[in-house]
C-alpha positions in Angstrom: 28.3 -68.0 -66.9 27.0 -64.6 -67.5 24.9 -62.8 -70.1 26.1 -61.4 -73.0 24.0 -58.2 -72.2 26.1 -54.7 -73.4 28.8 -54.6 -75.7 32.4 -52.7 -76.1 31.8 -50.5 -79.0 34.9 -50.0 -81.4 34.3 -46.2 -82.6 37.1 -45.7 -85.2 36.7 -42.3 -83.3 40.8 -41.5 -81.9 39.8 -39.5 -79.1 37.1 -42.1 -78.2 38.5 -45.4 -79.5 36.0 -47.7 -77.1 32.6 -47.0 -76.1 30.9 -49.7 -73.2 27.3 -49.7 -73.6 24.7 -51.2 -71.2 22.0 -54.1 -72.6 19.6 -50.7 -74.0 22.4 -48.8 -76.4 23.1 -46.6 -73.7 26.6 -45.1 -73.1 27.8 -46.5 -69.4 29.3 -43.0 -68.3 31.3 -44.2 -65.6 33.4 -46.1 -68.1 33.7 -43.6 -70.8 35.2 -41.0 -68.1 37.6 -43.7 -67.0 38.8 -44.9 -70.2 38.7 -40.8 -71.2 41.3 -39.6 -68.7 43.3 -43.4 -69.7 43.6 -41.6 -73.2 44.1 -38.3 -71.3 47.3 -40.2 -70.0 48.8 -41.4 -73.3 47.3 -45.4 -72.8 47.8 -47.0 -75.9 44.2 -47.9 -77.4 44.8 -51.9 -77.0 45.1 -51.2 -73.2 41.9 -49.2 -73.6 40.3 -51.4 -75.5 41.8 -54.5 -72.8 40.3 -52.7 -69.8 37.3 -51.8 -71.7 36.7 -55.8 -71.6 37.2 -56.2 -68.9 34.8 -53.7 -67.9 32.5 -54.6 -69.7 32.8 -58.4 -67.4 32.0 -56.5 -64.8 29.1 -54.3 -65.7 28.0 -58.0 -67.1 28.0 -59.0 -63.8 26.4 -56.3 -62.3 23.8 -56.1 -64.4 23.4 -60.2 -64.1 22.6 -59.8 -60.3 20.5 -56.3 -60.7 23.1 -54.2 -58.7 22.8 -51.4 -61.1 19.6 -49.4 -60.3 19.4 -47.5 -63.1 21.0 -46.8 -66.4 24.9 -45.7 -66.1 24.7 -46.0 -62.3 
């Protein structure tokens, strides 16, 4: 089971539907550029906001086992 540490931000925003932050409020920049150039491509914003979860699982992960060394890494 992993923490609920970091959340996927809905923005209301159009061209920046889904923000993933990290467990301190912080913008996870990887992720935005990712899910920037998905929009860049025409992605719907429910596949954004699908791969933004299951980003955010990830990062969960990461962060769980300390393999991120610092913030956005």
């Amino acid at each position: 089971m992993l923490p609920e540490i970091g959340k996927l931000h809905e923005t209301g925003d159009p061209w920046e539907p889904y923000r993933l932050m990290d467990p301190a409020g912080s913008l996870v920049e990887p992720v935005a550029l990712y899910l920037k150039d998905l929009l860049a491509g025409h992605t719907p914003p429910t596949t954004l906001r699908s791969y933004g979860n299951d980003l955010l699982r990830w990062w969960r992960f990461l962060w769980a086992l300390d393999l991120v060394v610092g913030p956005n890494s």
